[in-house]
BAFI-3210 file (N, C-alpha, C; in Angstrom, 3 decimals, decimal comma, padded with zeros to 6 digits):
// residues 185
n [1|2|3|4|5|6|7|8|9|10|11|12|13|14|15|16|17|18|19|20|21|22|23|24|25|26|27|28|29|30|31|32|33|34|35|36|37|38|39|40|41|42|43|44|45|46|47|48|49|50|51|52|53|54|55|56|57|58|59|60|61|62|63|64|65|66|67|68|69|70|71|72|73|74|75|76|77|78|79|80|81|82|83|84|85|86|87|88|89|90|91|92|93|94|95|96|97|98|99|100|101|102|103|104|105|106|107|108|109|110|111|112|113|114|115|116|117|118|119|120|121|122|123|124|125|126|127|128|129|130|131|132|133|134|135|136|137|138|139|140|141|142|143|144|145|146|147|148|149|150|151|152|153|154|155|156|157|158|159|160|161|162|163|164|165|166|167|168|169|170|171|172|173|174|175|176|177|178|179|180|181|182|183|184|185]
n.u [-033,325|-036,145|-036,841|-037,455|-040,731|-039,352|-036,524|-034,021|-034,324|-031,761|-027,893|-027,004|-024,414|-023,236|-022,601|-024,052|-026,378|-024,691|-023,588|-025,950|-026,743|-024,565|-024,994|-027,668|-026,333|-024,468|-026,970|-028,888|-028,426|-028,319|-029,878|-029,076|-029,282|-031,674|-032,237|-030,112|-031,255|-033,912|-032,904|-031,837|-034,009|-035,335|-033,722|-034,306|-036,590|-038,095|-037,926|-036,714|-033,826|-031,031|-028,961|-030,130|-031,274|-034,010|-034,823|-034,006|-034,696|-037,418|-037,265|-036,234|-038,435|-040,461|-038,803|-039,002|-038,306|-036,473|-035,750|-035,790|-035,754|-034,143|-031,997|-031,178|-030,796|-028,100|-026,560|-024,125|-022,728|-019,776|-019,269|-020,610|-019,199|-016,282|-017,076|-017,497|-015,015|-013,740|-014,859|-014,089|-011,323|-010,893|-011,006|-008,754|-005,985|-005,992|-003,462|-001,100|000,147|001,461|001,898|003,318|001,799|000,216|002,209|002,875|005,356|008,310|008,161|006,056|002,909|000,899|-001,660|-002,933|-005,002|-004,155|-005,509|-008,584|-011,740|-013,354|-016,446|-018,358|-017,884|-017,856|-018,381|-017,457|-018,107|-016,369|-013,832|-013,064|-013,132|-014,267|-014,107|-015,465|-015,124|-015,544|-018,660|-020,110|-021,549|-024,243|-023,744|-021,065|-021,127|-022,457|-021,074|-018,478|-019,987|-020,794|-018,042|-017,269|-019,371|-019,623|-021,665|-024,170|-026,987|-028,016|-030,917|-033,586|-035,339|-038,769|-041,385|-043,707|-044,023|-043,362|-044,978|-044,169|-041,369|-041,049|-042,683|-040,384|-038,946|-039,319|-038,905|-038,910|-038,753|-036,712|-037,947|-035,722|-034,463|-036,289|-036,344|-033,974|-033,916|-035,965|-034,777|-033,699|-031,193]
n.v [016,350|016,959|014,259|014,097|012,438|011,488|010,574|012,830|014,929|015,204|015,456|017,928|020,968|022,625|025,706|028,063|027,979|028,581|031,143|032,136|032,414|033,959|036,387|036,583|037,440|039,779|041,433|041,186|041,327|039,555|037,547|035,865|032,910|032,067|031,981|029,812|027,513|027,702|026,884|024,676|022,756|023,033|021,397|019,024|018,306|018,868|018,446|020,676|022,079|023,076|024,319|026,088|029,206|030,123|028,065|028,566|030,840|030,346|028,581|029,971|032,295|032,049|032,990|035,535|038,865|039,302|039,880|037,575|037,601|039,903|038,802|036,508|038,061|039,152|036,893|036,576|038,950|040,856|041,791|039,381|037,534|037,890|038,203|034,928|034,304|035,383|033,749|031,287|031,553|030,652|028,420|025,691|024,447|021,322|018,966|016,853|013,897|011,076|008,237|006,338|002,416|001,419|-001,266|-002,630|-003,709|-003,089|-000,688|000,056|002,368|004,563|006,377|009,683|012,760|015,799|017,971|018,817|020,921|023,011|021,650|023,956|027,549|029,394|032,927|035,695|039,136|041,086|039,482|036,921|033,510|029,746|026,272|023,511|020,664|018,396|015,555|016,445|016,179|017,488|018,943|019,376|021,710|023,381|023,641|025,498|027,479|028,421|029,033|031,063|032,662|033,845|034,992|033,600|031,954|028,364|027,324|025,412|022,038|022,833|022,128|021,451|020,675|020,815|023,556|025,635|025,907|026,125|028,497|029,443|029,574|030,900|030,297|028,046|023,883|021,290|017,773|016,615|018,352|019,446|017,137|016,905|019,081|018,836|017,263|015,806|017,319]
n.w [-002,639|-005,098|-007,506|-011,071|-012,665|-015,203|-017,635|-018,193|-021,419|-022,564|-022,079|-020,255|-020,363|-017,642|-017,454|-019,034|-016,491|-014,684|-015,295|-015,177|-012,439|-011,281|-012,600|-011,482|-008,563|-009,337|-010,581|-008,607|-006,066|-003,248|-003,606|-005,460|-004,418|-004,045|-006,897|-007,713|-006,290|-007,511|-009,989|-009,427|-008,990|-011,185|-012,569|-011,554|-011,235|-014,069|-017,650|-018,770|-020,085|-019,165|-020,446|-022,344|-023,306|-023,058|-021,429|-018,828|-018,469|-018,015|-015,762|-013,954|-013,785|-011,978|-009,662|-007,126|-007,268|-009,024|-012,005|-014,651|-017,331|-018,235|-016,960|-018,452|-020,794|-020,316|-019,595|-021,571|-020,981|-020,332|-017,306|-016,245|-017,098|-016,560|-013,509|-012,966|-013,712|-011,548|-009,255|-010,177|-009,835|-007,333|-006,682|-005,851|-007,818|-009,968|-009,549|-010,787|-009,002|-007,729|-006,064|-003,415|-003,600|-000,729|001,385|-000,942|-003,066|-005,031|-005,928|-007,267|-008,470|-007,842|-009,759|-009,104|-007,689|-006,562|-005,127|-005,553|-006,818|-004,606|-003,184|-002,003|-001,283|001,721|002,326|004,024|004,324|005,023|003,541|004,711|004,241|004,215|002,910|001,619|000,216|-001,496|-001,157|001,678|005,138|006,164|008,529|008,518|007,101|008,916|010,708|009,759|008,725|011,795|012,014|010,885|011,606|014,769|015,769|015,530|016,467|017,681|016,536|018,162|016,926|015,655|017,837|017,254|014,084|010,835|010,012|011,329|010,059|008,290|007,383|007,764|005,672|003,053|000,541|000,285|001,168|000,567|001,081|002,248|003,128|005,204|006,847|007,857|009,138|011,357|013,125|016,062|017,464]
ca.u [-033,801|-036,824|-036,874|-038,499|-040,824|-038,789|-034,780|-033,622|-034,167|-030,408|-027,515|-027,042|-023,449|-024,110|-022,186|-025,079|-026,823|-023,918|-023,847|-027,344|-026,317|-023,537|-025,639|-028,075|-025,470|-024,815|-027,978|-030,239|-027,670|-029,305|-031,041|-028,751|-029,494|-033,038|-031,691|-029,855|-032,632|-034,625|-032,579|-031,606|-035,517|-035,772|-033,073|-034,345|-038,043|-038,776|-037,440|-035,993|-032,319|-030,607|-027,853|-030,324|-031,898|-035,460|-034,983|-033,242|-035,800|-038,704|-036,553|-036,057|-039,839|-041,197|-037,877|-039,395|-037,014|-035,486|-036,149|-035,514|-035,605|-032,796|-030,542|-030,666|-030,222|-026,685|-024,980|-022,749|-021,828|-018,268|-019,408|-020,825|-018,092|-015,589|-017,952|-017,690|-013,799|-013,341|-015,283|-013,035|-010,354|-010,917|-010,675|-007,359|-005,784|-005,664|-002,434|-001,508|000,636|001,913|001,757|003,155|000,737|001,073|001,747|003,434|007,307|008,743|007,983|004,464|002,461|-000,578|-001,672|-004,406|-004,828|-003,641|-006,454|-009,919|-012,271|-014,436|-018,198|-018,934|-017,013|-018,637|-017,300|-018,137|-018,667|-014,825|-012,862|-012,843|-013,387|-013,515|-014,280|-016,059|-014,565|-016,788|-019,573|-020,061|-022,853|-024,799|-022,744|-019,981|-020,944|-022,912|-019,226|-017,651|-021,040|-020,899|-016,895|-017,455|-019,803|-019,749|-023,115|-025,218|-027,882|-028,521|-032,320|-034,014|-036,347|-039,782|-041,884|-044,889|-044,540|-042,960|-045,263|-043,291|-040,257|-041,821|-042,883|-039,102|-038,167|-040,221|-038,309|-039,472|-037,684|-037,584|-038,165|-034,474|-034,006|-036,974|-036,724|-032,797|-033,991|-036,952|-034,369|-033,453|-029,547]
ca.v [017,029|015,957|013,779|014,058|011,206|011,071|010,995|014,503|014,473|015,162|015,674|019,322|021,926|023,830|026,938|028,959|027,905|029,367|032,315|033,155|032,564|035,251|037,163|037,238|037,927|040,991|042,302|041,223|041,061|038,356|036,613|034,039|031,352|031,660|031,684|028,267|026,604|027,560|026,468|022,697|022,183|022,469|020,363|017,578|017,759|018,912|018,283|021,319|021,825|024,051|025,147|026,472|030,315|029,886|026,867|029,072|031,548|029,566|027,971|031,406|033,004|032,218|033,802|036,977|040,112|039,163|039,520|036,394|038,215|040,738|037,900|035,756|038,382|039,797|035,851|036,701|040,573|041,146|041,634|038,326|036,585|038,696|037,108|034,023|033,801|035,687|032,514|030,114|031,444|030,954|026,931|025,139|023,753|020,522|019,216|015,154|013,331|010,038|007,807|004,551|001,951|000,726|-002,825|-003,133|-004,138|-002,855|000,598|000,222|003,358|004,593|008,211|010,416|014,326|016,318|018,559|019,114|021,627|022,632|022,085|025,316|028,163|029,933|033,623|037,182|040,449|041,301|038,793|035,771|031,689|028,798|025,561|022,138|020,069|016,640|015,419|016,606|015,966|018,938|019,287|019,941|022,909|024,150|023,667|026,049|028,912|029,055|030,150|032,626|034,031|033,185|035,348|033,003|031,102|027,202|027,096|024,151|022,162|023,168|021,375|021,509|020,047|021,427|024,738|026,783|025,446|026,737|029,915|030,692|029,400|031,217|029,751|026,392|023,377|020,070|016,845|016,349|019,461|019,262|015,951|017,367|020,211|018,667|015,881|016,363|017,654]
ca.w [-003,826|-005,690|-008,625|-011,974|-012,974|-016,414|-017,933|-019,018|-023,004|-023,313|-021,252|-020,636|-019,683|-016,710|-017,607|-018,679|-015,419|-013,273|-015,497|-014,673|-010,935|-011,360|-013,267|-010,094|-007,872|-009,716|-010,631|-007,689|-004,755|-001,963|-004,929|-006,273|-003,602|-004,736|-008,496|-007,842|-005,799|-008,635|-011,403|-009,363|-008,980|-012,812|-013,317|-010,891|-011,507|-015,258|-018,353|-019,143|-020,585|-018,421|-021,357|-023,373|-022,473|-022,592|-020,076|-017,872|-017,927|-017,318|-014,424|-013,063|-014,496|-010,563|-008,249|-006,763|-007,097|-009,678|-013,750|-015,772|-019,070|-018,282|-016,748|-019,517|-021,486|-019,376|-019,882|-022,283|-020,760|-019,892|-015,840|-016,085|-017,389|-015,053|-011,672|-013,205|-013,358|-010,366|-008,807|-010,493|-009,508|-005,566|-006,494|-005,945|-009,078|-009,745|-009,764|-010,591|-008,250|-007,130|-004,186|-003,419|-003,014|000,566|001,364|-002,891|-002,798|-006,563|-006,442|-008,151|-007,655|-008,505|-009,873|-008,100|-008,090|-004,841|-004,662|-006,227|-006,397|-003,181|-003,330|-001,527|-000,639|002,201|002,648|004,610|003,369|005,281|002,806|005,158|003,792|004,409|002,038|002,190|-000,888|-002,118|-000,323|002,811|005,370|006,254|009,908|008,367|006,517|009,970|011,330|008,721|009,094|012,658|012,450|010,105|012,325|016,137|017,024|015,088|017,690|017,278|017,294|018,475|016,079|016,320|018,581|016,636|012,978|010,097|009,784|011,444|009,634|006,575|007,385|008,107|004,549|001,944|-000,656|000,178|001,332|000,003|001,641|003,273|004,233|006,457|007,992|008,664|010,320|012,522|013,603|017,006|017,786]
c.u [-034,814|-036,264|-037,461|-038,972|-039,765|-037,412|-035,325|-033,342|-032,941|-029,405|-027,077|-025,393|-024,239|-023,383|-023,208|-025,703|-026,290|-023,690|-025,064|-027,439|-025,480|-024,097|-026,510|-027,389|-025,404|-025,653|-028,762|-029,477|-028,548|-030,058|-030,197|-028,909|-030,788|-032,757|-031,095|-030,768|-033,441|-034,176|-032,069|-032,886|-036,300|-035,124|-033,501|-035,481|-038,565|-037,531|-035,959|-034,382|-031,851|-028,875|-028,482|-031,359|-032,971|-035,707|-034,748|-034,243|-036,987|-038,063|-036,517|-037,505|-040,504|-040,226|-038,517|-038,304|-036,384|-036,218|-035,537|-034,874|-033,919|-031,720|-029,894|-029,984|-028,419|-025,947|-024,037|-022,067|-020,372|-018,597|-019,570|-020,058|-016,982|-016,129|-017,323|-016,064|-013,205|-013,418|-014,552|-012,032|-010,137|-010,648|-009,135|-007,324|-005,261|-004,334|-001,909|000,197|000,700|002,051|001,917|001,754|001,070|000,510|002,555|004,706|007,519|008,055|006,644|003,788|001,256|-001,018|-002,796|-003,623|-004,661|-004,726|-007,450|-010,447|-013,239|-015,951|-018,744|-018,065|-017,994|-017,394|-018,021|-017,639|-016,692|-013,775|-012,841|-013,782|-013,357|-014,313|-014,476|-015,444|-014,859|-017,760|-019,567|-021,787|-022,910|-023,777|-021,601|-019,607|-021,487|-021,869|-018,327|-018,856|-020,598|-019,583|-016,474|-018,092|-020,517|-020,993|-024,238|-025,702|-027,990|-030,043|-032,721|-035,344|-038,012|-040,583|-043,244|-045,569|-044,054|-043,428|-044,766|-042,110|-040,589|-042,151|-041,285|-038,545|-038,766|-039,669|-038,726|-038,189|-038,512|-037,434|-036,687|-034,188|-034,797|-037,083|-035,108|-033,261|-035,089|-036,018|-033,487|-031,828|-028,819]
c.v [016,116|015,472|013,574|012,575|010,718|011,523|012,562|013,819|014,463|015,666|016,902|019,877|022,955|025,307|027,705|029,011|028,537|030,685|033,093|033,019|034,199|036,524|037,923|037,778|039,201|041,885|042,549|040,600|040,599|037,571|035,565|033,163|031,132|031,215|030,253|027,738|026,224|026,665|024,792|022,058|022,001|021,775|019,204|017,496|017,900|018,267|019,395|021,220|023,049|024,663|026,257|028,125|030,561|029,049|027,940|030,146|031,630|029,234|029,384|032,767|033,163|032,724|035,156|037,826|039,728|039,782|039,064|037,076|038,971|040,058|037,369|036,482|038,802|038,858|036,275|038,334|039,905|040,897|040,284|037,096|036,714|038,267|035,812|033,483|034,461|034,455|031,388|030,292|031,390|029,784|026,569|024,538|022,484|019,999|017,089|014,928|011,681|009,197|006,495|003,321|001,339|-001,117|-003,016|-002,558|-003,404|-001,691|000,653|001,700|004,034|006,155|008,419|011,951|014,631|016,947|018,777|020,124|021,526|022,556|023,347|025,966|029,242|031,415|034,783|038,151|041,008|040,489|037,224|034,238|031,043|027,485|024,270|021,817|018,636|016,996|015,829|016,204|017,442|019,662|019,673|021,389|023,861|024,723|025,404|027,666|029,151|029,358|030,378|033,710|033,266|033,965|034,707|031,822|029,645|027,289|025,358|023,254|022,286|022,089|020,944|021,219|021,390|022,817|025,274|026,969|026,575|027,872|030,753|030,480|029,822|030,848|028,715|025,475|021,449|018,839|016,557|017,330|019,544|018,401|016,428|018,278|019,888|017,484|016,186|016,739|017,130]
c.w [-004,511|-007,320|-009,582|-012,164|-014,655|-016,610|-018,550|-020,531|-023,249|-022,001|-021,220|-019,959|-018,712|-016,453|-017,975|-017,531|-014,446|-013,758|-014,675|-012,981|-010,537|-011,457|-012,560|-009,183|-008,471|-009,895|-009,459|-006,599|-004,027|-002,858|-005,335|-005,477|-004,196|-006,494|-008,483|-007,596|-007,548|-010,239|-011,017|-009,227|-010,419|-013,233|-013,192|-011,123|-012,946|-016,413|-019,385|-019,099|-020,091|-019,244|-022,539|-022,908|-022,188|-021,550|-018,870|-017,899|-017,470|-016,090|-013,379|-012,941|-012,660|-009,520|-008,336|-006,578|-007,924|-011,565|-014,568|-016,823|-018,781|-017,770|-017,768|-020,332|-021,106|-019,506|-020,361|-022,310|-020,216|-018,527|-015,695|-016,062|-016,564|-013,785|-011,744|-012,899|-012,022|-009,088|-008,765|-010,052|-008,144|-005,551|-006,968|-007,663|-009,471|-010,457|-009,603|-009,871|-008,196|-006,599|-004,771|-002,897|-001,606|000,483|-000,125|-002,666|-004,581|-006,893|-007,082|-006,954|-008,522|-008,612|-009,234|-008,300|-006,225|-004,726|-005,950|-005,739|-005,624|-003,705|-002,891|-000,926|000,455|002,462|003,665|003,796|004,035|004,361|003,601|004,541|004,135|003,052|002,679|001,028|-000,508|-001,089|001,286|004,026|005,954|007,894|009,308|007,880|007,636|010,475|010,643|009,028|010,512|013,197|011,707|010,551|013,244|016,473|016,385|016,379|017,067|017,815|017,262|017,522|016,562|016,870|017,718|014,753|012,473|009,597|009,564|010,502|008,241|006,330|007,648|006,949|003,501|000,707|-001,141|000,763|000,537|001,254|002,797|004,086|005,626|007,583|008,842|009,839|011,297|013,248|014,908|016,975|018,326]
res [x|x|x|x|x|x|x|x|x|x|x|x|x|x|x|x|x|x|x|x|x|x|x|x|x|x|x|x|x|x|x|x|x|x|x|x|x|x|x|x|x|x|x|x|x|x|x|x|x|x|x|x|x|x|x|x|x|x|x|x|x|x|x|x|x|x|x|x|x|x|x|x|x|x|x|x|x|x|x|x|x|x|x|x|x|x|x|x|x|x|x|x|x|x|x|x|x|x|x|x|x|x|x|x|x|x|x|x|x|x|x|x|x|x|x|x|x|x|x|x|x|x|x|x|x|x|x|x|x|x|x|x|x|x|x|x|x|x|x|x|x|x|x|x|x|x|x|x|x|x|x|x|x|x|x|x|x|x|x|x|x|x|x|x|x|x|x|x|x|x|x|x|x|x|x|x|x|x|x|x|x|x|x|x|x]
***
Protein backbone atom coordinates (compact mmCIF):
# COMPACT_ATOMS: atom_id res chain seq x y z
CA UNK A 1 0.00 0.00 0.00
CA UNK A 2 1.24 3.41 -0.78
CA UNK A 3 2.31 5.91 1.65
CA UNK A 4 1.46 9.52 2.13
CA UNK A 5 4.39 11.96 2.14
CA UNK A 6 2.85 13.42 5.53
CA UNK A 7 1.30 12.16 9.32
CA UNK A 8 -2.55 12.02 9.29
CA UNK A 9 -3.62 15.48 11.03
CA UNK A 10 -5.41 13.36 13.67
CA UNK A 11 -6.05 9.93 14.49
CA UNK A 12 -9.29 8.86 12.99
CA UNK A 13 -12.37 5.70 14.04
CA UNK A 14 -12.97 3.62 11.17
CA UNK A 15 -16.62 2.89 11.77
CA UNK A 16 -17.96 5.35 9.37
CA UNK A 17 -15.48 3.94 6.79
CA UNK A 18 -16.96 0.36 7.17
CA UNK A 19 -20.35 1.83 7.18
CA UNK A 20 -19.85 3.26 3.82
CA UNK A 21 -18.43 -0.26 2.82
CA UNK A 22 -21.79 -1.85 3.98
CA UNK A 23 -23.53 0.79 2.65
CA UNK A 24 -21.90 -0.21 -0.87
CA UNK A 25 -22.57 -3.61 -0.42
CA UNK A 26 -26.11 -2.81 -0.23
CA UNK A 27 -26.68 -0.25 -2.62
CA UNK A 28 -24.14 -1.09 -5.40
CA UNK A 29 -23.80 -4.96 -5.01
CA UNK A 30 -20.00 -5.93 -6.57
CA UNK A 31 -18.87 -2.40 -5.54
CA UNK A 32 -17.61 -2.54 -2.07
CA UNK A 33 -14.12 -3.97 -2.92
CA UNK A 34 -13.75 -0.92 -5.05
CA UNK A 35 -15.34 1.20 -2.06
CA UNK A 36 -12.56 -0.17 0.36
CA UNK A 37 -9.62 0.07 -2.08
CA UNK A 38 -10.82 3.44 -2.43
CA UNK A 39 -11.28 4.44 1.01
CA UNK A 40 -7.50 2.54 2.21
CA UNK A 41 -5.80 4.69 -0.66
CA UNK A 42 -7.19 7.83 1.08
CA UNK A 43 -6.22 6.74 4.21
CA UNK A 44 -2.57 5.84 3.14
CA UNK A 45 -1.87 8.58 0.67
CA UNK A 46 -3.89 11.88 1.65
CA UNK A 47 -4.67 13.54 4.55
CA UNK A 48 -8.08 13.03 4.77
CA UNK A 49 -10.04 11.86 8.03
CA UNK A 50 -11.86 8.93 7.21
CA UNK A 51 -14.56 9.46 10.35
CA UNK A 52 -15.69 12.45 9.05
CA UNK A 53 -18.44 12.41 5.81
CA UNK A 54 -17.08 14.72 3.43
CA UNK A 55 -13.69 12.70 3.70
CA UNK A 56 -15.49 9.72 2.88
CA UNK A 57 -17.02 11.14 0.00
CA UNK A 58 -14.21 12.60 -1.64
CA UNK A 59 -12.46 9.14 -0.93
CA UNK A 60 -15.29 7.49 -2.73
CA UNK A 61 -16.11 10.81 -5.41
CA UNK A 62 -13.77 8.62 -8.18
CA UNK A 63 -15.42 4.64 -7.63
CA UNK A 64 -17.40 4.15 -10.86
CA UNK A 65 -21.02 2.70 -10.24
CA UNK A 66 -21.41 3.86 -7.34
CA UNK A 67 -22.82 7.44 -5.81
CA UNK A 68 -20.81 8.88 -2.96
CA UNK A 69 -23.47 11.38 -2.03
CA UNK A 70 -26.31 8.84 -1.43
CA UNK A 71 -23.89 6.47 0.59
CA UNK A 72 -22.79 8.89 2.87
CA UNK A 73 -25.91 9.96 3.15
CA UNK A 74 -27.54 6.02 4.04
CA UNK A 75 -24.61 5.68 7.21
CA UNK A 76 -26.77 6.13 9.78
CA UNK A 77 -30.06 4.06 8.03
CA UNK A 78 -31.32 1.14 9.95
CA UNK A 79 -30.16 -1.38 6.75
CA UNK A 80 -26.84 -0.05 7.21
CA UNK A 81 -26.45 -0.57 10.65
CA UNK A 82 -28.34 -4.11 10.36
CA UNK A 83 -25.16 -5.18 7.48
CA UNK A 84 -22.93 -3.89 9.78
CA UNK A 85 -23.88 -6.15 12.82
CA UNK A 86 -24.78 -8.93 10.77
CA UNK A 87 -20.86 -8.70 9.83
CA UNK A 88 -19.86 -8.57 13.39
CA UNK A 89 -21.51 -11.10 14.28
CA UNK A 90 -19.67 -13.81 11.97
CA UNK A 91 -16.39 -12.90 14.32
CA UNK A 92 -15.54 -15.23 17.21
CA UNK A 93 -15.72 -13.63 20.62
CA UNK A 94 -13.03 -12.92 22.41
CA UNK A 95 -12.78 -14.78 25.34
CA UNK A 96 -9.62 -14.38 28.16
CA UNK A 97 -7.84 -17.39 29.25
CA UNK A 98 -4.87 -18.79 30.96
CA UNK A 99 -1.88 -20.82 30.21
CA UNK A 100 0.91 -22.02 32.18
CA UNK A 101 4.08 -20.65 31.27
CA UNK A 102 6.22 -23.57 30.12
CA UNK A 103 9.50 -24.32 31.67
CA UNK A 104 7.95 -22.00 35.31
CA UNK A 105 7.79 -24.37 38.53
CA UNK A 106 5.04 -22.40 41.06
CA UNK A 107 2.16 -22.30 39.00
CA UNK A 108 2.97 -18.77 37.47
CA UNK A 109 0.85 -18.18 34.43
CA UNK A 110 0.33 -15.74 32.13
CA UNK A 111 -3.06 -14.29 30.55
CA UNK A 112 -3.72 -14.17 26.67
CA UNK A 113 -7.14 -14.23 24.72
CA UNK A 114 -8.26 -17.67 23.03
CA UNK A 115 -9.43 -16.27 19.93
CA UNK A 116 -9.44 -12.95 17.99
CA UNK A 117 -11.10 -11.58 15.30
CA UNK A 118 -10.38 -12.85 11.57
CA UNK A 119 -8.86 -10.38 9.11
CA UNK A 120 -11.01 -11.60 6.26
CA UNK A 121 -13.86 -13.71 6.01
CA UNK A 122 -14.10 -15.08 2.57
CA UNK A 123 -17.68 -16.55 1.77
CA UNK A 124 -20.05 -17.86 -1.37
CA UNK A 125 -23.25 -16.82 -2.46
CA UNK A 126 -24.51 -20.75 -1.01
CA UNK A 127 -23.58 -19.81 2.80
CA UNK A 128 -20.11 -21.43 2.82
CA UNK A 129 -16.68 -19.69 4.85
CA UNK A 130 -13.84 -19.87 5.63
CA UNK A 131 -11.43 -17.28 7.68
CA UNK A 132 -7.78 -16.03 7.72
CA UNK A 133 -7.30 -14.37 11.32
CA UNK A 134 -3.95 -11.76 11.77
CA UNK A 135 -1.49 -11.36 9.27
CA UNK A 136 -1.44 -13.62 6.75
CA UNK A 137 0.74 -13.86 3.59
CA UNK A 138 -1.12 -13.60 0.45
CA UNK A 139 -0.87 -17.75 -0.13
CA UNK A 140 -2.73 -18.29 2.45
CA UNK A 141 -5.73 -16.49 1.49
CA UNK A 142 -5.20 -18.09 -2.31
CA UNK A 143 -5.39 -21.38 -0.13
CA UNK A 144 -8.81 -20.49 1.43
CA UNK A 145 -10.32 -18.93 -2.45
CA UNK A 146 -9.37 -21.83 -4.31
CA UNK A 147 -11.57 -24.21 -1.71
CA UNK A 148 -14.39 -22.22 -1.90
CA UNK A 149 -14.29 -22.64 -5.40
CA UNK A 150 -12.34 -25.59 -7.04
CA UNK A 151 -13.06 -24.40 -10.89
CA UNK A 152 -10.95 -21.40 -10.43
CA UNK A 153 -7.65 -21.65 -12.99
CA UNK A 154 -4.07 -20.62 -11.61
CA UNK A 155 -2.89 -18.29 -14.37
CA UNK A 156 0.63 -17.95 -15.02
CA UNK A 157 2.34 -14.47 -14.63
CA UNK A 158 2.49 -12.63 -17.71
CA UNK A 159 5.42 -12.97 -19.71
CA UNK A 160 5.54 -9.61 -20.94
CA UNK A 161 5.61 -6.84 -18.13
CA UNK A 162 3.01 -5.65 -16.00
CA UNK A 163 0.57 -4.26 -18.91
CA UNK A 164 -1.32 -6.94 -19.20
CA UNK A 165 -1.55 -7.27 -15.44
CA UNK A 166 -3.23 -4.01 -15.50
CA UNK A 167 -5.55 -4.25 -18.04
CA UNK A 168 -7.11 -7.20 -15.96
CA UNK A 169 -7.32 -4.88 -12.84
CA UNK A 170 -9.20 -1.72 -13.72
CA UNK A 171 -9.24 -0.74 -10.31
CA UNK A 172 -5.60 -0.41 -10.21
CA UNK A 173 -3.02 -2.17 -8.26
CA UNK A 174 -0.47 -0.93 -6.09
CA UNK A 175 3.13 -1.60 -6.05
CA UNK A 176 3.04 -5.11 -4.00
CA UNK A 177 0.39 -6.40 -5.46
CA UNK A 178 2.12 -6.30 -8.75
CA UNK A 179 5.53 -7.40 -8.01
CA UNK A 180 3.34 -10.45 -6.07
CA UNK A 181 1.63 -11.24 -9.01
CA UNK A 182 4.56 -11.03 -11.72
CA UNK A 183 6.69 -13.24 -9.24
CA UNK A 184 7.06 -16.51 -10.58
CA UNK A 185 5.03 -19.63 -8.66
Amino acid sequence: MPIAACPARAPAATGRACRAVVATRLAHPGREFAALRALAFAWFTTDLLLDEDAAIATALAGVGGIDAAALVASLDSDAVHRGLRVRQGARPQRRRRTDRLPGQGGGQRRAGFATTAPSIVFETDDGRSLEAAGFQPLEAYDVLIANLDTTLERHAPPQDGPLKLLAQFPEGLCTQEIAVSLAAT
